[in-house]
N, CA, C and O atoms as a DFTB+ gen file, in Angstrom:
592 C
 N C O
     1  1       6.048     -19.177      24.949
     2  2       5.407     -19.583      23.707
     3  2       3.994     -20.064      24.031
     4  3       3.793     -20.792      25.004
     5  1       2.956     -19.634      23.168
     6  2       1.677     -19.787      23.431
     7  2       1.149     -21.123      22.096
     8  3       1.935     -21.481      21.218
     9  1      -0.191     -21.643      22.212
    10  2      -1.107     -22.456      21.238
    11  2      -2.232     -21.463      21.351
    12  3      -2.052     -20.298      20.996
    13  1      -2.804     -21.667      21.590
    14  2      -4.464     -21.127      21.916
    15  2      -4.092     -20.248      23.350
    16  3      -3.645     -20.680      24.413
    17  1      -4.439     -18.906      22.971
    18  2      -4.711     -17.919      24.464
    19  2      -5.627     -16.844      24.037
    20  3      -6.233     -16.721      22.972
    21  1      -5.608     -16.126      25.032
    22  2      -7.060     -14.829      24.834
    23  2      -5.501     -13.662      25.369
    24  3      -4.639     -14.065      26.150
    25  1      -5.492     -12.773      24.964
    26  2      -4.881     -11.753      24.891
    27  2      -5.130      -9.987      25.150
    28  3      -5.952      -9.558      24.339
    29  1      -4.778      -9.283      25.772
    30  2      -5.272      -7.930      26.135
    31  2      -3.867      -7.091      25.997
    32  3      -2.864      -7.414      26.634
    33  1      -3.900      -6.194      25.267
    34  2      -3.072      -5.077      24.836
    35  2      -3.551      -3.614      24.804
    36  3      -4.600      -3.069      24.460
    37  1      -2.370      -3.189      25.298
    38  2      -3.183      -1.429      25.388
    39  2      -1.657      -0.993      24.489
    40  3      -0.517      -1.456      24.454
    41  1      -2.184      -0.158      24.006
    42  2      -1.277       1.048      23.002
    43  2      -1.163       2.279      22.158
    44  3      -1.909       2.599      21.232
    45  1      -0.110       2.928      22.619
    46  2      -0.844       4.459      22.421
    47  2       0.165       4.590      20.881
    48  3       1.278       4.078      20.763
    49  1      -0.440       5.276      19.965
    50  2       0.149       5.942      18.879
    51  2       0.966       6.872      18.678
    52  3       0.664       7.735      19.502
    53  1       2.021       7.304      17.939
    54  2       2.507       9.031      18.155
    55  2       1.943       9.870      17.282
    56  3       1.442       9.574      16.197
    57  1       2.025      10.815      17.726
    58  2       1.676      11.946      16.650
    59  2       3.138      12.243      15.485
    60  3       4.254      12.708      15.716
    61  1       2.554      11.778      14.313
    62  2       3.460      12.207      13.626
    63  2       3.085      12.800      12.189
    64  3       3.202      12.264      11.087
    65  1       2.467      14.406      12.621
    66  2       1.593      14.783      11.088
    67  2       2.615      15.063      10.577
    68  3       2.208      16.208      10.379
    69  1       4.299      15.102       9.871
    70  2       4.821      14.790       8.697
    71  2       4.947      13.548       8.037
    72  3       5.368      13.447       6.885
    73  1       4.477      12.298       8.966
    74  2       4.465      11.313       8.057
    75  2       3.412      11.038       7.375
    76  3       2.361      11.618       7.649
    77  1       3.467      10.201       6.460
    78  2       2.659       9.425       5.914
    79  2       2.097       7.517       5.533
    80  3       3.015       6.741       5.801
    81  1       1.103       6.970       5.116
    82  2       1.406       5.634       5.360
    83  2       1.692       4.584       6.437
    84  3       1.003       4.422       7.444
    85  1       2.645       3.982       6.150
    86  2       3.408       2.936       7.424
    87  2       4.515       3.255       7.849
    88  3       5.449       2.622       8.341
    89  1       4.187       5.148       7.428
    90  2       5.394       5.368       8.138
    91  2       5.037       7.097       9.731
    92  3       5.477       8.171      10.142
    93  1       3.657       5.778       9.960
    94  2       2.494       6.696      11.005
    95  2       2.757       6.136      12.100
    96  3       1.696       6.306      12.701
    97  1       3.497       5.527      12.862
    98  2       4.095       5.126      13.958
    99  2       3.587       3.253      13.879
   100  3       2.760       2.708      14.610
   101  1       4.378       2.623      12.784
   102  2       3.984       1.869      12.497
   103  2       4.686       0.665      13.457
   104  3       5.764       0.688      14.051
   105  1       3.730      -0.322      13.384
   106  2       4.127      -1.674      14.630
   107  2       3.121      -2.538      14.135
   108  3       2.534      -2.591      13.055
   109  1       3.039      -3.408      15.499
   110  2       2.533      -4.792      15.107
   111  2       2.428      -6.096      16.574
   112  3       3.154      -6.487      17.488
   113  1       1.226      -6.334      16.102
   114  2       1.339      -7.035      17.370
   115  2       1.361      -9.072      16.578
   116  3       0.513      -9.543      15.821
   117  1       2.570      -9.766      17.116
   118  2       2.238     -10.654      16.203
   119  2       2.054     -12.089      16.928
   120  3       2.461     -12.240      18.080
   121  1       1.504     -13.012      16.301
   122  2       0.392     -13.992      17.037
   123  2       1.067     -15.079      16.426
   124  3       1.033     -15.506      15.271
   125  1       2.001     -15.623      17.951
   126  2       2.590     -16.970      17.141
   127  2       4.205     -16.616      16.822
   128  3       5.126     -17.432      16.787
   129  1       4.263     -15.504      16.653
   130  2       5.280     -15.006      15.845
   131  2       5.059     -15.120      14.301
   132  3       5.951     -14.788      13.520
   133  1       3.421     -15.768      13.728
   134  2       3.584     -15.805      12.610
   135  2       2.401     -14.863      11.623
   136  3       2.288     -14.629      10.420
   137  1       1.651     -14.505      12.832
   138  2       0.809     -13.797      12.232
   139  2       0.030     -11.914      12.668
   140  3      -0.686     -11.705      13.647
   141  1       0.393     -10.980      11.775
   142  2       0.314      -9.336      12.558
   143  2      -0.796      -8.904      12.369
   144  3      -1.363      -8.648      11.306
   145  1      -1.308      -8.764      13.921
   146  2      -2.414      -7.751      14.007
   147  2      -1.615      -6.063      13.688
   148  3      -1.173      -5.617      14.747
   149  1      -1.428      -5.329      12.756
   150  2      -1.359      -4.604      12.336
   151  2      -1.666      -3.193      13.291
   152  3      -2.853      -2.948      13.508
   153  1      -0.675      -2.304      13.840
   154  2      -0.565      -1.270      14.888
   155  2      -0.026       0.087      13.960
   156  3       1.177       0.214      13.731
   157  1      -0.900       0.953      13.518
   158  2      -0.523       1.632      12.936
   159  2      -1.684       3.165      13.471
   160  3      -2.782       3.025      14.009
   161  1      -0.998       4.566      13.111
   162  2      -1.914       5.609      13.477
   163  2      -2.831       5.628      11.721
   164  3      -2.336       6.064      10.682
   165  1      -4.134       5.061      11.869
   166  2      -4.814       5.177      10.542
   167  2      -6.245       5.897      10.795
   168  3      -7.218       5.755      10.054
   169  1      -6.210       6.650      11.902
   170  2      -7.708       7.326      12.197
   171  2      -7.933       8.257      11.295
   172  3      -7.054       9.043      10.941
   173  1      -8.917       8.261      10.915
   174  2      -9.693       8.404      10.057
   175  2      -9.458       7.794       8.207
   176  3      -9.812       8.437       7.219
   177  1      -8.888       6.641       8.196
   178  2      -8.832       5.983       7.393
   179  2      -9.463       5.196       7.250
   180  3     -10.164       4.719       8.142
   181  1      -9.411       4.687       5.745
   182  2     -10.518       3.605       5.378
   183  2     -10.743       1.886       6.114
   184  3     -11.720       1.142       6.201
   185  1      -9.108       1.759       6.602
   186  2      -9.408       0.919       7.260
   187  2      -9.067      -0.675       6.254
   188  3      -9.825      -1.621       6.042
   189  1      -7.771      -0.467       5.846
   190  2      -7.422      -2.057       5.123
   191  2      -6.694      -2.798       5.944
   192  3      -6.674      -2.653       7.166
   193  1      -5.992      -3.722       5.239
   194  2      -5.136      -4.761       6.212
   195  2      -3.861      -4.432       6.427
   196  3      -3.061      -5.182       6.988
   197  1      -3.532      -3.027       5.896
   198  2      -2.262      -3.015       5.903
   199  2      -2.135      -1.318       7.113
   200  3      -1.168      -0.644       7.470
   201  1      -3.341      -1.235       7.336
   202  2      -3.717      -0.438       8.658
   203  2      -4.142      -1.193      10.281
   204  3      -4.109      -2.383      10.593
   205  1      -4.436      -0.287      10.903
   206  2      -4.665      -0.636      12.282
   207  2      -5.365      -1.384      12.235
   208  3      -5.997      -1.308      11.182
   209  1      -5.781      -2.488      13.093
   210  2      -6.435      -3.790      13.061
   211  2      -6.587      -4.648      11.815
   212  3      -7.473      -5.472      11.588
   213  1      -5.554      -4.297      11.049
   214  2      -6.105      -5.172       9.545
   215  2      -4.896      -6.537       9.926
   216  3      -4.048      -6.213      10.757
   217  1      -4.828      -7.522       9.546
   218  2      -4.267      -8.483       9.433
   219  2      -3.358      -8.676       8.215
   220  3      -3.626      -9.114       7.096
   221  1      -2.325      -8.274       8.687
   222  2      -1.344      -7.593       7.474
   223  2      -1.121      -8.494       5.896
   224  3      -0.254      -9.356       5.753
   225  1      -1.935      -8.144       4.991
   226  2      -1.664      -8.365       3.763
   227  2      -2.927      -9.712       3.665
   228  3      -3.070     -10.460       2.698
   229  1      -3.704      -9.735       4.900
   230  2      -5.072     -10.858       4.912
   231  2      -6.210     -10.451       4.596
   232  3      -6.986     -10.596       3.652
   233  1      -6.166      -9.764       5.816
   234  2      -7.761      -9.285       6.173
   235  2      -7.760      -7.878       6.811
   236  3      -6.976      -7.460       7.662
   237  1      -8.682      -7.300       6.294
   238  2      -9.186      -5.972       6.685
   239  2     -10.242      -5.762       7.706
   240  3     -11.282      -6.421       7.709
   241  1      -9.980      -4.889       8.524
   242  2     -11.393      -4.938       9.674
   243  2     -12.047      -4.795       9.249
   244  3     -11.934      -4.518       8.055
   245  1     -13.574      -4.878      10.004
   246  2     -14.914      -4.705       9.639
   247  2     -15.366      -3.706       9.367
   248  3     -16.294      -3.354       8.639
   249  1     -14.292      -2.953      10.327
   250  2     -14.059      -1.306      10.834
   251  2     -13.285      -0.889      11.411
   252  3     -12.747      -1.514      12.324
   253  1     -12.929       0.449      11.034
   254  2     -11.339       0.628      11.348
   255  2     -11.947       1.406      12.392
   256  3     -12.853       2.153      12.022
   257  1     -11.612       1.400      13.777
   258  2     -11.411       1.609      15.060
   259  2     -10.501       2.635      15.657
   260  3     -10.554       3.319      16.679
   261  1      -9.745       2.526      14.786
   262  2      -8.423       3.813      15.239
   263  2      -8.688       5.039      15.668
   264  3      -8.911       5.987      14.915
   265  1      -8.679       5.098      17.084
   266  2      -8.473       6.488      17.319
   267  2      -7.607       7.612      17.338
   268  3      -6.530       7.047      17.153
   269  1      -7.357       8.772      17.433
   270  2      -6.498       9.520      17.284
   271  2      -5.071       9.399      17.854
   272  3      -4.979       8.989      19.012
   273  1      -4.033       9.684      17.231
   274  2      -2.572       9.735      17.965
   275  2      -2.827      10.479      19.546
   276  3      -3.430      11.491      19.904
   277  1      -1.939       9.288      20.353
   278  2      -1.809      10.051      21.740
   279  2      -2.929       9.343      22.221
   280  3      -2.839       9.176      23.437
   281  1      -3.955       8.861      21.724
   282  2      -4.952       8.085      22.519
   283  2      -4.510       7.069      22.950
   284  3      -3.644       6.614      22.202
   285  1      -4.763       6.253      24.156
   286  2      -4.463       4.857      24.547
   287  2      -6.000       4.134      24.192
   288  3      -7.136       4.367      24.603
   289  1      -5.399       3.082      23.162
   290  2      -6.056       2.034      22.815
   291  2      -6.319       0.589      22.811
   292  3      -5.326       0.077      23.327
   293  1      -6.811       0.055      22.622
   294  2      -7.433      -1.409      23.215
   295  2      -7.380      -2.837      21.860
   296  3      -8.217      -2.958      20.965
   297  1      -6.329      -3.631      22.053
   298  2      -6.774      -4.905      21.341
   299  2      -7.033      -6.423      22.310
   300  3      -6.114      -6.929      22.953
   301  1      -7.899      -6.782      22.282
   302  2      -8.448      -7.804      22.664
   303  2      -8.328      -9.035      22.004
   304  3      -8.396      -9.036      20.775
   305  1      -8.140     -10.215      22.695
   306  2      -7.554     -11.120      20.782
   307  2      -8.160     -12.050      21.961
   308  3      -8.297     -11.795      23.158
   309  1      -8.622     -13.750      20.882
   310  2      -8.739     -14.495      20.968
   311  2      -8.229     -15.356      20.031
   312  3      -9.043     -15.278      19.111
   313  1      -7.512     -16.005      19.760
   314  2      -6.761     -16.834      18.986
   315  2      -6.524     -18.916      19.406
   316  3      -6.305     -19.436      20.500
   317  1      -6.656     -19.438      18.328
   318  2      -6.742     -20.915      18.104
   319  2      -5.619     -21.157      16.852
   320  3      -5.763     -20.576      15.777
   321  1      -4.676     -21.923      17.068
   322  2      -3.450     -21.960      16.616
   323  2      -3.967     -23.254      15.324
   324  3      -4.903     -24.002      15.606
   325  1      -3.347     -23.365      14.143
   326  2      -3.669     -24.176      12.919
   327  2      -3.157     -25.356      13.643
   328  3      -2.218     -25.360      14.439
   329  1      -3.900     -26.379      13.267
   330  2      -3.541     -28.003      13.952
   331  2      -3.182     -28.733      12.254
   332  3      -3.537     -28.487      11.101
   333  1      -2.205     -29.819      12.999
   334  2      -1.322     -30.457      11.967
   335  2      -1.426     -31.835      12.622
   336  3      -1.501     -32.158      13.807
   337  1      -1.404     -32.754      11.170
   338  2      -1.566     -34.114      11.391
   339  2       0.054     -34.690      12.147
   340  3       0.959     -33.919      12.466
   341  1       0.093     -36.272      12.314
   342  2       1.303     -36.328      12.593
   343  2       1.908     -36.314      12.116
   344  3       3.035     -36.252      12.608
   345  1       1.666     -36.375      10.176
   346  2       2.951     -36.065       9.511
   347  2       3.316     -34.793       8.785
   348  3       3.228     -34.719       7.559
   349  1       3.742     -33.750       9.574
   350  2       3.095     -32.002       9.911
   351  2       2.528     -31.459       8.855
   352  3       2.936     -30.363       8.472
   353  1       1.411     -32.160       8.136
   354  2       0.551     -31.386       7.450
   355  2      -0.543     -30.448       7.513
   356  3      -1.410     -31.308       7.670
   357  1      -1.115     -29.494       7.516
   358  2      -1.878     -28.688       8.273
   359  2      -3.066     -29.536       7.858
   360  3      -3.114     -30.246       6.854
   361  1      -4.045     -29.360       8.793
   362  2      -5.464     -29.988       8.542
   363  2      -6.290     -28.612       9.252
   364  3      -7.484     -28.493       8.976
   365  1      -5.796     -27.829       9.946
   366  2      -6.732     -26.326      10.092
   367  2      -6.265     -25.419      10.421
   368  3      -5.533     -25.350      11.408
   369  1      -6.697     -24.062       9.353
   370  2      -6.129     -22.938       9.491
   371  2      -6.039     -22.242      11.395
   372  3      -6.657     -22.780      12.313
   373  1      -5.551     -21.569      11.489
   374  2      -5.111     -20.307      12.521
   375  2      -6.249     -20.125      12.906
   376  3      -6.900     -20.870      12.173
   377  1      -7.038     -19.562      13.666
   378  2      -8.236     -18.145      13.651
   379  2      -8.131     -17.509      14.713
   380  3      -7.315     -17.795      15.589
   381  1      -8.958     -16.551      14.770
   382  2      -8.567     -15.490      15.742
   383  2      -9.927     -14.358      15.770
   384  3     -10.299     -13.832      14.720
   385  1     -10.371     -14.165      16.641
   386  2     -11.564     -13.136      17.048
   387  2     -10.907     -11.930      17.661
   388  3     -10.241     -12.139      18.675
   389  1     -10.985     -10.775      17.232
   390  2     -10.118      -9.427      17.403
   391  2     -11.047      -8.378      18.028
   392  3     -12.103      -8.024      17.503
   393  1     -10.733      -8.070      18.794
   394  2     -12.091      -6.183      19.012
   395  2     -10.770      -4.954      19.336
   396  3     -10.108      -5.005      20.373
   397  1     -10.651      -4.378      18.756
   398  2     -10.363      -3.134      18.837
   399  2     -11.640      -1.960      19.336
   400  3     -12.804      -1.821      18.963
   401  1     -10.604      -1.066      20.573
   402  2     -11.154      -0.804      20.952
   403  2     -12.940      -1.022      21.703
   404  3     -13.828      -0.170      21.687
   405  1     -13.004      -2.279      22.238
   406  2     -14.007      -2.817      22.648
   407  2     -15.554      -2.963      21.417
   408  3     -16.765      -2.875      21.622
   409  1     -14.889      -3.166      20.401
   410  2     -15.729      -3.681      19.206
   411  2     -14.798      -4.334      18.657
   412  3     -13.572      -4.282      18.755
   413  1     -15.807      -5.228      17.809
   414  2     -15.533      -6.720      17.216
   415  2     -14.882      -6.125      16.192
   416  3     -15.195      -4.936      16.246
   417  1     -13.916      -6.367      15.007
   418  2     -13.130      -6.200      13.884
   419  2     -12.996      -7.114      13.175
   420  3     -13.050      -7.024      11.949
   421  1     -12.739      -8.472      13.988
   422  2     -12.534      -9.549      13.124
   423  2     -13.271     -10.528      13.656
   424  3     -12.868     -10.744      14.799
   425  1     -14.336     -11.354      13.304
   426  2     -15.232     -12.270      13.871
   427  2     -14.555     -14.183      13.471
   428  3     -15.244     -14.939      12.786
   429  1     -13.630     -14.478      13.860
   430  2     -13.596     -15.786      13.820
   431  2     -12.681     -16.142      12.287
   432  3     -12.944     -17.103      11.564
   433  1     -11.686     -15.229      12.045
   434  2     -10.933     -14.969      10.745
   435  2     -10.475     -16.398      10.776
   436  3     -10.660     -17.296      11.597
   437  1      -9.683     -16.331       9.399
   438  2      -8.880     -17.936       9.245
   439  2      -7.796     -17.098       8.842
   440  3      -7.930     -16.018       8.266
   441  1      -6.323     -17.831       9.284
   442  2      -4.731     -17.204       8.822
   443  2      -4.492     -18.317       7.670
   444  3      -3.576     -19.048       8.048
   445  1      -5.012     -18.734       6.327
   446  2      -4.408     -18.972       5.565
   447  2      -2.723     -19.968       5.661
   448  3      -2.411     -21.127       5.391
   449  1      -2.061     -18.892       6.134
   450  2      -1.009     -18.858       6.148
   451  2      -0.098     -17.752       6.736
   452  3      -0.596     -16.650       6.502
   453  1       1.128     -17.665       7.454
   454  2       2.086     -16.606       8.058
   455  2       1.862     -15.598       7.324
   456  3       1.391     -15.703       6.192
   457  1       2.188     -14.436       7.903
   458  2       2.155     -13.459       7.468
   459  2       3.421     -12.976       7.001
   460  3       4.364     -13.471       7.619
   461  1       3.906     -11.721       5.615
   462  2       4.852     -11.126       5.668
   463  2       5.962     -10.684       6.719
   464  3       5.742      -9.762       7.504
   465  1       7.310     -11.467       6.699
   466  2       7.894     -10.965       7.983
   467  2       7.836     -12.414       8.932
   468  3       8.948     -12.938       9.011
   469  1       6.846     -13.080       9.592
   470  2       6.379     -14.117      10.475
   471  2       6.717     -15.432      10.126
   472  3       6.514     -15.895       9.003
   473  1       7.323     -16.163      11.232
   474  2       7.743     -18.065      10.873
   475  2       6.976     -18.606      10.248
   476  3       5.820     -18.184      10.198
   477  1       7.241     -19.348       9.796
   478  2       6.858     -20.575       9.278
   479  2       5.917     -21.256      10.024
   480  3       6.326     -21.562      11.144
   481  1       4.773     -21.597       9.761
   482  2       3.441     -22.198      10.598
   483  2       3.999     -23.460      10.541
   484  3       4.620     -24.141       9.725
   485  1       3.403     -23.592      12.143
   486  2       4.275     -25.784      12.221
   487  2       3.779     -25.882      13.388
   488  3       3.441     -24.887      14.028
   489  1       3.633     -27.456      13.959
   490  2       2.693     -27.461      14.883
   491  2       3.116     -27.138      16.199
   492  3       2.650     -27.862      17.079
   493  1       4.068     -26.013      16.633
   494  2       4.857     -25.790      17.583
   495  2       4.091     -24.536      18.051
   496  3       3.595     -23.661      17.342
   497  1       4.102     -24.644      19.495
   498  2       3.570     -22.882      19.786
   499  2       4.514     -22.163      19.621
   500  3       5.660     -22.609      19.569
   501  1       4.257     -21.039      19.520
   502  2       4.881     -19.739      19.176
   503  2       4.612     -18.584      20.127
   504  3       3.701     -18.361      20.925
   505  1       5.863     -17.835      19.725
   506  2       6.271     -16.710      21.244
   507  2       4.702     -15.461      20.351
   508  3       4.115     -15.440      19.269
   509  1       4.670     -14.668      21.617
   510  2       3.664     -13.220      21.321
   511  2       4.323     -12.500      21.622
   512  3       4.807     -12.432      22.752
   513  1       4.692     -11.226      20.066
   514  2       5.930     -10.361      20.572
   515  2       5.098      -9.031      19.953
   516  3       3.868      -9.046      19.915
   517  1       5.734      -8.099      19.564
   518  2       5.774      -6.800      19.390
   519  2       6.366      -6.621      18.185
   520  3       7.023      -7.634      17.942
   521  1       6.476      -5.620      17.088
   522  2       7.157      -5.400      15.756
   523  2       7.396      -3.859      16.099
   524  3       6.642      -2.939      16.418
   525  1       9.340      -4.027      15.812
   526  2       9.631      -2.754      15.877
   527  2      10.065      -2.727      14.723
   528  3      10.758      -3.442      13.999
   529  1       9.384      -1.496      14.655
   530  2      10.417      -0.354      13.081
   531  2      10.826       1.034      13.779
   532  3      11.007       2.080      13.157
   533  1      10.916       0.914      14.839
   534  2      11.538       1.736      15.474
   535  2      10.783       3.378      15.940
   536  3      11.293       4.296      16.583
   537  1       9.520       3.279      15.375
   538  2       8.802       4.341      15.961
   539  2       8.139       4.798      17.365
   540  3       7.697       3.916      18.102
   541  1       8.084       5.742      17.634
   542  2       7.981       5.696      19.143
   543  2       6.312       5.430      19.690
   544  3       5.620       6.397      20.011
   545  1       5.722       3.854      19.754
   546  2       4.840       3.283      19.661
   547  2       5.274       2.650      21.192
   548  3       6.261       1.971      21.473
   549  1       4.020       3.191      22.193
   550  2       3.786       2.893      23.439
   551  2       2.804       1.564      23.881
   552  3       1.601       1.452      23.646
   553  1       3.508       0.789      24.449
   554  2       2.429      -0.508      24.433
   555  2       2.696      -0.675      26.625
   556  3       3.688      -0.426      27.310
   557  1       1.231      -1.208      27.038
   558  2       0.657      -1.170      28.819
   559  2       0.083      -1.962      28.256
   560  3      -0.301      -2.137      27.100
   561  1       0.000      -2.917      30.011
   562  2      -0.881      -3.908      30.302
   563  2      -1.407      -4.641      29.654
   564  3      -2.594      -4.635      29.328
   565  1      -0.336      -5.609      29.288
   566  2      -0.393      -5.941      28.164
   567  2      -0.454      -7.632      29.094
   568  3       0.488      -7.936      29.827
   569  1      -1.356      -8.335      28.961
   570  2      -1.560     -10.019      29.341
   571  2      -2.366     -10.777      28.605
   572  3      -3.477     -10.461      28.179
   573  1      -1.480     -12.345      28.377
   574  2      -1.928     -13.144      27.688
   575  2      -2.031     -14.797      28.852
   576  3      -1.444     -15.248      29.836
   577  1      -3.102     -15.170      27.977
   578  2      -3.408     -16.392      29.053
   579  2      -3.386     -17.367      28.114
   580  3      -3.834     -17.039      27.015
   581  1      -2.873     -18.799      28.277
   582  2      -3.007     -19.679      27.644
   583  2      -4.450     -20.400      27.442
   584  3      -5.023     -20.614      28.510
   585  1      -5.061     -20.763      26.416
   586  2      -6.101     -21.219      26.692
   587  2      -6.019     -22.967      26.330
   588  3      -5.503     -23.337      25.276
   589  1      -6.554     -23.899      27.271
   590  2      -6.647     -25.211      27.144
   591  2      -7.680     -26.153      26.194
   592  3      -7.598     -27.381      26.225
Protein backbone atom coordinates (compact mmCIF):
# COMPACT_ATOMS: atom_id res chain seq x y z
CA UNK A 1 0.00 0.00 0.00
CA UNK A 2 1.30 3.33 -1.13
CA UNK A 3 0.53 7.52 0.11
CA UNK A 4 2.50 9.59 -2.20
CA UNK A 5 4.82 7.61 -4.95
CA UNK A 6 6.04 8.31 -8.59
CA UNK A 7 5.10 5.33 -10.69
CA UNK A 8 6.28 3.76 -14.22
CA UNK A 9 4.10 1.38 -16.28
CA UNK A 10 4.53 -0.08 -19.64
CA UNK A 11 1.50 -1.65 -21.58
CA UNK A 12 0.69 -3.04 -24.68
CA UNK A 13 -2.99 -3.02 -26.16
CA UNK A 14 -4.72 -5.85 -28.31
CA UNK A 15 -5.83 -5.62 -31.50
CA UNK A 16 -9.33 -6.03 -31.51
CA UNK A 17 -10.94 -4.40 -34.87
CA UNK A 18 -14.45 -6.17 -34.06
CA UNK A 19 -14.78 -4.35 -31.03
CA UNK A 20 -15.93 -1.29 -30.17
CA UNK A 21 -15.80 1.38 -27.15
CA UNK A 22 -14.67 -0.14 -23.69
CA UNK A 23 -14.92 -2.98 -25.17
CA UNK A 24 -11.15 -2.16 -27.05
CA UNK A 25 -9.08 -4.10 -24.66
CA UNK A 26 -10.26 -2.23 -21.86
CA UNK A 27 -8.27 -1.90 -18.24
CA UNK A 28 -7.08 0.40 -15.83
CA UNK A 29 -4.46 1.33 -13.87
CA UNK A 30 -5.79 2.36 -10.34
CA UNK A 31 -4.16 4.81 -7.77
CA UNK A 32 -4.89 4.01 -4.23
CA UNK A 33 -7.24 1.54 -5.29
CA UNK A 34 -9.46 4.54 -5.54
CA UNK A 35 -8.71 6.29 -8.42
CA UNK A 36 -8.35 4.94 -12.70
CA UNK A 37 -5.95 6.08 -14.93
CA UNK A 38 -8.00 4.70 -17.70
CA UNK A 39 -6.11 1.80 -20.21
CA UNK A 40 -7.99 1.48 -23.14
CA UNK A 41 -7.04 0.98 -27.25
CA UNK A 42 -8.50 4.74 -28.22
CA UNK A 43 -5.86 5.73 -31.01
CA UNK A 44 -7.02 7.86 -32.96
CA UNK A 45 -9.73 9.07 -30.75
CA UNK A 46 -10.79 12.16 -29.38
CA UNK A 47 -9.46 11.46 -26.26
CA UNK A 48 -12.13 11.73 -23.07
CA UNK A 49 -12.01 10.36 -19.63
CA UNK A 50 -13.53 7.42 -20.30
CA UNK A 51 -10.50 6.62 -22.85
CA UNK A 52 -6.80 6.05 -22.54
CA UNK A 53 -5.27 8.39 -20.12
CA UNK A 54 -8.56 10.01 -19.16
CA UNK A 55 -9.32 9.72 -15.47
CA UNK A 56 -12.34 7.71 -15.53
CA UNK A 57 -15.56 9.73 -15.39
CA UNK A 58 -13.03 13.06 -14.10
CA UNK A 59 -10.82 14.25 -16.34
CA UNK A 60 -9.86 14.03 -19.85
CA UNK A 61 -6.26 14.33 -21.19
CA UNK A 62 -4.84 17.22 -22.63
CA UNK A 63 -4.21 14.78 -25.34
CA UNK A 64 -4.93 11.58 -26.14
CA UNK A 65 -1.55 9.82 -26.61
CA UNK A 66 -2.69 6.42 -27.60
CA UNK A 67 -0.86 4.66 -29.84
CA UNK A 68 -1.80 1.90 -31.99
CA UNK A 69 -2.81 -1.76 -30.74
CA UNK A 70 0.30 -4.01 -30.30
CA UNK A 71 2.37 -0.95 -29.46
CA UNK A 72 4.11 -0.98 -26.03
CA UNK A 73 3.28 2.08 -24.17
CA UNK A 74 4.31 4.35 -21.40
CA UNK A 75 2.44 5.82 -18.16
CA UNK A 76 4.43 7.77 -15.87
CA UNK A 77 2.44 8.97 -12.72
CA UNK A 78 3.21 11.13 -9.96
CA UNK A 79 0.65 11.11 -7.36
CA UNK A 80 -0.03 12.94 -3.67
CA UNK A 81 -2.72 11.13 -1.74
CA UNK A 82 -5.92 13.59 -0.23
CA UNK A 83 -4.92 14.48 3.51
CA UNK A 84 -7.57 14.29 6.31
CA UNK A 85 -7.88 16.07 9.55
CA UNK A 86 -7.91 13.99 12.75
CA UNK A 87 -11.40 13.72 12.69
CA UNK A 88 -11.22 11.95 9.01
CA UNK A 89 -12.43 14.84 7.25
CA UNK A 90 -10.75 15.57 4.00
CA UNK A 91 -8.99 18.96 4.01
CA UNK A 92 -7.16 18.08 0.36
CA UNK A 93 -8.06 16.56 -2.66
CA UNK A 94 -5.81 13.54 -4.37
CA UNK A 95 -3.55 14.94 -7.32
CA UNK A 96 -1.59 13.42 -9.64
CA UNK A 97 0.77 14.56 -12.70
CA UNK A 98 0.38 11.85 -15.60
CA UNK A 99 2.56 11.68 -19.10
CA UNK A 100 1.60 9.18 -21.36
CA UNK A 101 3.78 8.16 -23.53
CA UNK A 102 6.56 10.63 -22.43
CA UNK A 103 4.17 13.75 -22.66
CA UNK A 104 2.37 15.49 -20.01
CA UNK A 105 -1.67 14.59 -20.09
CA UNK A 106 -2.51 15.62 -16.86
CA UNK A 107 -0.63 18.59 -15.17
CA UNK A 108 -1.25 18.52 -11.34
CA UNK A 109 -5.17 17.19 -11.57
CA UNK A 110 -7.30 17.15 -8.29
CA UNK A 111 -9.42 13.55 -7.59
CA UNK A 112 -12.47 15.21 -6.25
CA UNK A 113 -13.34 12.08 -5.11
CA UNK A 114 -12.96 7.89 -5.89
CA UNK A 115 -13.62 6.91 -8.87
CA UNK A 116 -16.44 4.50 -10.33
CA UNK A 117 -15.60 0.96 -9.14
CA UNK A 118 -12.61 2.41 -6.42
CA UNK A 119 -12.69 2.55 -2.22
CA UNK A 120 -13.70 4.84 -0.40
CA UNK A 121 -11.04 7.79 0.10
CA UNK A 122 -9.80 7.76 3.93
CA UNK A 123 -6.67 8.66 5.27
CA UNK A 124 -5.16 5.16 4.81
CA UNK A 125 -2.71 4.31 1.94
CA UNK A 126 -3.90 2.29 -0.61
CA UNK A 127 -2.69 -0.81 -2.68
CA UNK A 128 -1.64 0.08 -6.82
CA UNK A 129 -3.35 -2.58 -8.79
CA UNK A 130 -4.47 -3.29 -12.31
CA UNK A 131 -8.39 -3.53 -13.59
CA UNK A 132 -9.38 -6.63 -15.18
CA UNK A 133 -12.32 -7.07 -17.49
CA UNK A 134 -10.67 -9.72 -18.75
CA UNK A 135 -9.18 -8.57 -22.05
CA UNK A 136 -5.98 -9.63 -23.19
CA UNK A 137 -4.14 -6.30 -21.97
CA UNK A 138 -0.25 -6.77 -21.49
CA UNK A 139 1.32 -4.77 -18.68
CA UNK A 140 6.06 -4.77 -18.12
CA UNK A 141 8.13 -3.05 -15.92
CA UNK A 142 6.04 -1.88 -14.13
CA UNK A 143 7.72 0.14 -10.59
CA UNK A 144 6.46 2.25 -8.02
CA UNK A 145 8.41 4.14 -5.34
CA UNK A 146 7.07 5.57 -2.32
CA UNK A 147 7.53 9.11 -2.08
CA UNK A 148 8.28 10.86 1.50
Amino acid sequence: KFGAFKAHIEFRLPWMPNSTGQQRGNSGVYLQNRYECQVLDSFGLSGENNECGGIYTQHKPSVNMCLPPLAWQTYDMEFTPAAFDADGKKTKNARATIYHNGVKIHDDIEFPKECPGGQKETAEPGPFQFQNHSDPVVFRNVWVVEVK
